[in-house]
C-alpha positions in Angstrom: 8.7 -73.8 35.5 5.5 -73.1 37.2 6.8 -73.9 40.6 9.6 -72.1 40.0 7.8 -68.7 39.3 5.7 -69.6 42.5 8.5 -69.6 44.2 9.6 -66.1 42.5 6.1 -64.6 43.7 6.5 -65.6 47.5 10.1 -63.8 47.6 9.2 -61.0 45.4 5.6 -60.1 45.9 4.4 -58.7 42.8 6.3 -56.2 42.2 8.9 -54.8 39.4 11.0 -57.6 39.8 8.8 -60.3 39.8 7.5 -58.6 36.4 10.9 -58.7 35.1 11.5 -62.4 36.0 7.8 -63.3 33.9 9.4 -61.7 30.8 12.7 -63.2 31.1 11.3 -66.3 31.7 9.8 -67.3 28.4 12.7 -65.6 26.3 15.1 -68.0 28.1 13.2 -71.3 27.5 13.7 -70.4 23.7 16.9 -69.3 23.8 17.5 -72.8 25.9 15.8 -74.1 22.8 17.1 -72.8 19.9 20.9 -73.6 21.4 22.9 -76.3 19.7 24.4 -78.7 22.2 27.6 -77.6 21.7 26.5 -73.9 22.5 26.3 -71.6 25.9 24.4 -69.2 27.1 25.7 -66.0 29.1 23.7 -63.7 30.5 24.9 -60.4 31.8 23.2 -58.6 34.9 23.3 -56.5 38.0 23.7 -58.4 40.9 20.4 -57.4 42.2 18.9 -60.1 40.3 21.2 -62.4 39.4 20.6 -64.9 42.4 16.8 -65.0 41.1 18.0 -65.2 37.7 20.2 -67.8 38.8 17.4 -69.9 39.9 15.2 -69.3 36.6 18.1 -70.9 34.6 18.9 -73.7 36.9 15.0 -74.8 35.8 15.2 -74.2 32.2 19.2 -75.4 31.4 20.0 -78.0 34.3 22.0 -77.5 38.1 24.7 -79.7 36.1 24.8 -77.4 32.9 25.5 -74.3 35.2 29.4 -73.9 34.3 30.3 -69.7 36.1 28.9 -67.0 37.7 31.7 -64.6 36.4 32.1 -61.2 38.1 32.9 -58.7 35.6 35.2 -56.1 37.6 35.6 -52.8 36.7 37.6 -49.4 38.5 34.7 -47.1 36.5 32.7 -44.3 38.2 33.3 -42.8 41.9 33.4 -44.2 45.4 30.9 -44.3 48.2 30.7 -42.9 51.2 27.8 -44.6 52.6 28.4 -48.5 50.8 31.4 -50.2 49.5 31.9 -49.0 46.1 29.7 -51.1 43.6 32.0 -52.2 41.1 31.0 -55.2 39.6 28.1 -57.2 37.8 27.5 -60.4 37.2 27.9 -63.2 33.9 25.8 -66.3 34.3 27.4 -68.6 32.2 25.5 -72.1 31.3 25.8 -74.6 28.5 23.0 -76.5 26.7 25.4 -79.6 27.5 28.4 -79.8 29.5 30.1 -82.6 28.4 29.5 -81.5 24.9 29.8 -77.6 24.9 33.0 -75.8 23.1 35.0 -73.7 25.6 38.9 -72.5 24.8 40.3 -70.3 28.0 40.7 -67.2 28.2 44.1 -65.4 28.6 44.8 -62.0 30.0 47.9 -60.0 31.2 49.9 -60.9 34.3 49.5 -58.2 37.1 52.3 -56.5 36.9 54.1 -57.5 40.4 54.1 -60.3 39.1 55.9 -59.7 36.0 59.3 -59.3 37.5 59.3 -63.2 38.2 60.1 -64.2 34.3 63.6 -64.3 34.5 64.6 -66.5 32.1 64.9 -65.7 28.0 64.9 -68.3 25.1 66.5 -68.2 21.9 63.5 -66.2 20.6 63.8 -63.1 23.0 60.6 -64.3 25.0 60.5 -64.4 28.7 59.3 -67.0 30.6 59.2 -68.5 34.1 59.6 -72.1 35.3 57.0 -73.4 37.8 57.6 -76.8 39.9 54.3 -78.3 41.0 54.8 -82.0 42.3 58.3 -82.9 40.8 57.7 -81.3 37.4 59.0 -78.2 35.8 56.3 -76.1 34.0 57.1 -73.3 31.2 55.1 -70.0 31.5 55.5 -67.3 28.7 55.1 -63.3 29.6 53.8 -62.6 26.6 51.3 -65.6 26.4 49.5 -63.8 30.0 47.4 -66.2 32.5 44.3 -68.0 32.0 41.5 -66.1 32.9 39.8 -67.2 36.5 36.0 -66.3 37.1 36.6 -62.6 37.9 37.4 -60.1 35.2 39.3 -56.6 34.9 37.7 -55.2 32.1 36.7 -51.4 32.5 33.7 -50.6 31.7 33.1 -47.7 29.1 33.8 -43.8 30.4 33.0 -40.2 29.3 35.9 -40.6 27.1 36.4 -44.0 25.6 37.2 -44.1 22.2 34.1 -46.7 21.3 31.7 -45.2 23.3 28.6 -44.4 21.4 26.4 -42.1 23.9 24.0 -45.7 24.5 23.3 -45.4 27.8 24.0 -49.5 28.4 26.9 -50.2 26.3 29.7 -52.6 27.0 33.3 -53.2 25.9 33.9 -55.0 22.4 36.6 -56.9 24.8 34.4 -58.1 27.4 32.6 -59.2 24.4 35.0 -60.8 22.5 36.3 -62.7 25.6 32.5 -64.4 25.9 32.7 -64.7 22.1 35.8 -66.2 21.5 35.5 -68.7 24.8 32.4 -70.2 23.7 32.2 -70.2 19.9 34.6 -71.4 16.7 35.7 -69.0 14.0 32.5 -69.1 11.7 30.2 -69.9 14.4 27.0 -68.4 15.3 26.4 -66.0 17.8 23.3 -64.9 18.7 22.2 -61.6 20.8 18.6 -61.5 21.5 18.8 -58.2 23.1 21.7 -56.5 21.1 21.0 -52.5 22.4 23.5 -50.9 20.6 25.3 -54.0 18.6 28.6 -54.3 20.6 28.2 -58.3 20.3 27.7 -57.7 16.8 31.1 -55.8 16.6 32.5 -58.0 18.3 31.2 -61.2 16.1 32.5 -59.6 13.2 36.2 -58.9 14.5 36.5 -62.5 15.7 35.0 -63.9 12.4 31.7 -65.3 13.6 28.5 -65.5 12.1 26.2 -63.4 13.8 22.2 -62.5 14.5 21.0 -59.7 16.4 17.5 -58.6 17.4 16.2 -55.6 18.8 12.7 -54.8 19.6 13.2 -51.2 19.0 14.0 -49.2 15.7 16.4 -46.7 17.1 18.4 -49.8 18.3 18.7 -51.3 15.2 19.4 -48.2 13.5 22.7 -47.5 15.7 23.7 -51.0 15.2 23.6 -50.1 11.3 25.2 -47.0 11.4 27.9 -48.1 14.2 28.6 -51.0 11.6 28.8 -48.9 8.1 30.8 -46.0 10.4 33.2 -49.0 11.8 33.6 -50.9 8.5 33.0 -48.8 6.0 29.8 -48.6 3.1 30.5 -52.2 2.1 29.6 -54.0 4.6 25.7 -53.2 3.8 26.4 -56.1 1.5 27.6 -58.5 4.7 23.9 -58.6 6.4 20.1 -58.2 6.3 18.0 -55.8 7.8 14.6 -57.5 9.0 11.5 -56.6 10.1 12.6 -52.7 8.6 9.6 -51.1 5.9 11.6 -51.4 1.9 8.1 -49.8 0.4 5.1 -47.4 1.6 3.2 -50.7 2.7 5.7 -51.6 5.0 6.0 -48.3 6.1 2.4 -47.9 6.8 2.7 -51.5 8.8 5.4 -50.1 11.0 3.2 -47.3 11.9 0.3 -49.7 12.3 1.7 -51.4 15.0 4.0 -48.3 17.1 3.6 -45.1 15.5 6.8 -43.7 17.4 8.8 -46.7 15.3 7.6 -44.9 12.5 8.8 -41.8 13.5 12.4 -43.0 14.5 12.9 -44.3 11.3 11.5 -41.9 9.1 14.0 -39.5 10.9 16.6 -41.4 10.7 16.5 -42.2 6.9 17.5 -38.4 6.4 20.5 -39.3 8.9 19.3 -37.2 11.5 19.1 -38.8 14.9 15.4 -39.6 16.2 14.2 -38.6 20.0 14.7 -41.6 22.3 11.8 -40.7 24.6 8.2 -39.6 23.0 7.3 -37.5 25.9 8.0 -33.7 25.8 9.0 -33.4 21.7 7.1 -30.2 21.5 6.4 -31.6 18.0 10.4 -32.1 17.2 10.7 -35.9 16.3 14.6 -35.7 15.6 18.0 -33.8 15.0 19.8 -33.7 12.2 22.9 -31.5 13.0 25.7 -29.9 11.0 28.5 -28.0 11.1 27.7 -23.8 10.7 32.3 -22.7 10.9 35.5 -24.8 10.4 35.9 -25.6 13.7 33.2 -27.1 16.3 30.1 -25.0 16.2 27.1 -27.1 15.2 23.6 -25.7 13.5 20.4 -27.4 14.0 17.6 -29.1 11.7 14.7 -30.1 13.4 12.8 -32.7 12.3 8.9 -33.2 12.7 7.1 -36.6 11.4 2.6 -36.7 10.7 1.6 -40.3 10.1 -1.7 -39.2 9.6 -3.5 -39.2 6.0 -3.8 -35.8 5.2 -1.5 -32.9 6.7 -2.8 -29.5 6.3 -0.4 -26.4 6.3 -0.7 -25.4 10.0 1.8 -28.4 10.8 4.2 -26.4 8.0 3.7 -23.1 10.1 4.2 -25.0 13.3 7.1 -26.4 12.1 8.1 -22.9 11.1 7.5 -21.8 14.7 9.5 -24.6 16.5 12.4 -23.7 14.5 12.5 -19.8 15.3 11.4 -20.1 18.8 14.5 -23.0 19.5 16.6 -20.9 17.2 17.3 -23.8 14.5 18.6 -23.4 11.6 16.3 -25.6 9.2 13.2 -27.7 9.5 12.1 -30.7 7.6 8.6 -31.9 7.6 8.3 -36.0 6.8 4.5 -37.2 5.7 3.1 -40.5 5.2 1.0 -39.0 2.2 1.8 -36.8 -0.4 1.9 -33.3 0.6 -1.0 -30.9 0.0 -0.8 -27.7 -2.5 -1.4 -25.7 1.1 1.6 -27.5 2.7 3.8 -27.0 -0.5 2.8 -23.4 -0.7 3.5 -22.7 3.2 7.1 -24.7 2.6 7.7 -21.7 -0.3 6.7 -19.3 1.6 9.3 -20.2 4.7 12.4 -18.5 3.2 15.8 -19.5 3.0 19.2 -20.6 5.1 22.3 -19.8 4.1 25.2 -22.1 5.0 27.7 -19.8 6.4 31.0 -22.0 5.6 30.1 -21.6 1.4 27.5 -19.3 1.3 25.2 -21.8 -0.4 21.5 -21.2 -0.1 19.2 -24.1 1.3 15.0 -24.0 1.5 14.5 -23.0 5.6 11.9 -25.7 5.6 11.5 -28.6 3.3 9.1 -31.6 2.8 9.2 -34.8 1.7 6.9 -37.6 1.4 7.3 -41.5 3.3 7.0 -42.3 -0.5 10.0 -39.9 -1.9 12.1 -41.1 1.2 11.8 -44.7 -0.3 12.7 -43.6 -3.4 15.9 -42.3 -2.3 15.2 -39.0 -1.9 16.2 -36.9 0.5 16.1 -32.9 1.7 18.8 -30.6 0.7 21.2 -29.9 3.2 24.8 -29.0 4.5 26.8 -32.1 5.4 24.5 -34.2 8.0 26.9 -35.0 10.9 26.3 -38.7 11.5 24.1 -39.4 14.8 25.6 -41.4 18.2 28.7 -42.8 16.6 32.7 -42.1 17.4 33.8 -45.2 17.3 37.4 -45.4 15.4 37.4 -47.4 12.2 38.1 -50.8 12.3 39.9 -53.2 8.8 36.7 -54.1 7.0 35.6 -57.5 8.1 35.4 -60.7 5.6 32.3 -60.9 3.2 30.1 -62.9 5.3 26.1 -63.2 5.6 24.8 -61.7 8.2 20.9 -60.9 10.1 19.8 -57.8 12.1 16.6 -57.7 13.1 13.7 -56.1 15.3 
């Protein structure tokens, strides 16, 4: 390993790159570790770093365990004037053992001029096609497609995909489920140490695998749950643990400890309203809830401000107060790690009213609530809380399994 990251610094310098391969470097011996023998590993990237990346994992898994490099093709984005058109990344594909691992192929779709050569029919209605290759007849079904070579037509996710989610590196549930079901056994574990916005999850749980995923970000893990209770309905809560997530003030107060802009991202988002993604320029706005002000498509605004601090005085009420009439919001919601002090509580009365325009029905303009109340289950009154990223269409409830999330 250390030569091999010698080697890494005399083509790289030390630059970005060379940064990127030190982090990846450790994460892949465990991974290598933690692998069954009958597992692979399959690592998706650009292919500005997958050659190096090729050579980290030829050190950790073997030469003789590298099975692919798979180029995921896709017709996605526009064309170049000045290169030809990027279209592709790469799939490292590698097995803890190859004489051991568990691989099915992968079918997909004949292209279609080549559909016209099926021209015989059985007694079932299928079409099928008879290949001779040295002296004997082979039988090829239309509707059973071709198995998949080491390039792959998947699209990747547009403006307008029904699944997409608004993360900004998501990938297809198929391109997911094709690794999946390649590599794995119906209840089977799959693991994604870096799960972004949970499409390996999704796709565990259509192809009935077991599954853990880990994040090291809250926002992350919070998509992933509501992406899975949007998709499968409320019941699946009782298919998987959250880790690593605060269940009481300690915990809350733990989170904070170690990144106080964790905290806020998931104090935000226990009110459903979606939590800034960035900490830089929040002109004291920590999140969005959003809801709907007519019966069509127009959208009102509740702007949500977080204090991890011990005690909160009533300026950050009339701050608050400010934000909201100077971004023309509708409502504002002040979260607190402590309880809330007679002064805040008496600048929250003092912040007038909204009316919902759909019903008429009167809600506090501002509203606080403490870290403590939010565990409790309480939460600030409101119109009907839009929920944040997801547009996903429903899938059929999954199987009652036992599953991890974790950051």
């Amino acid at each position: 390993m250390a030569d091999a990251l010698a080697a890494f610094r005399m083509l790289l310098g030390e630059n970005d790159a060379m940064a990127y391969l030190v982090n990846m470097a450790p994460r892949l011996v465990e991974l290598h570790r933690v692998l069954k023998s009958t597992g692979s590993l399959y690592l998706h990237c650009d292919p500005t770093m997958s050659h190096y990346l090729k050579i980290l994992l030829d050190a950790i898994f073997g030469v003789k365990n590298f099975i692919n490099e798979i180029s995921w093709h896709y017709n996605t984005g526009g064309a170049s004037k000045k290169t030809f058109s990027r279209k592709h990344d790469i799939i490292l594909f590698y097995a803890k053992s190859d004489e051991s691992r568990i691989f099915f192929p992968q079918h997909e779709p004949f292209r279609e001029d080549k559909t016209d050569h099926f021209n015989f029919t059985d007694e079932d209605g299928r079409k099928y096609r008879i290949r001779t290759i040295n002296n004997k007849d082979y039988k090829y079904y239309l509707d059973e497609g071709r198995i998949c070579h080491d390039v792959w037509e998947i699209d990747a996710l547009n403006a307008y995909a029904t699944e997409r989610l608004g993360y900004p590196t998501q990938k297809p549930v198929a391109l997911l489920e094709r690794v999946i079901q390649a590599s794995s056994e119906e209840g089977g574990v799959v693991l994604d140490p870096f799960c972004g916005c949970g499409t390996t999850v999704d796709a565990a749980i259509r192809t009935k695998r077991r599954w853990i995923g880990i994040d090291i970000t809250y926002i992350a893990v919070d998509l992933i749950n509501k992406r899975l209770r949007h998709t499968y309905g409320e019941s699946i809560l009782k298919q998987y643990d959250i880790v690593g997530i605060p269940a009481d003030l300690e915990g809350a107060k733990a989170l904070f400890g170690r990144s106080p802009f964790d905290f806020e991202r998931w104090a935000v988002s226990l009110i459903n309203a979606q939590p800034n993604e960035k900490q830089v320029g929040d002109k004291g706005v920590d999140g969005v809830g959003r809801f709907l002000v007519d019966t069509k498509s127009k959208v009102g605004r509740m702007l949500v401000s977080v204090k991890g601090g011990k005690t909160v005085g009533p300026q950050a009420v009339r701050d608050l107060i400010g934000t909201v009439d100077t971004q023309k919001a509708e409502m504002g919601v002040l979260l607190l790690m402590g309880e809330p002090t007679r002064g805040v509580l008496d600048a929250v009365a003092h912040a007038g009213s909204y009316t919902w325009p759909i019903n008429g029905q009167r809600f506090p303009r501002v509203q606080v609530l403490s870290v403590a109340q939010l565990i409790d289950g309480q939460r600030p009154q409101t119109p009907s809380l839009l929920l944040p990223y997801i547009q996903a269409a429903r899938a059929v409830p999954p199987p009652a399994e036992q599953f991890t999330l974790e950051i």
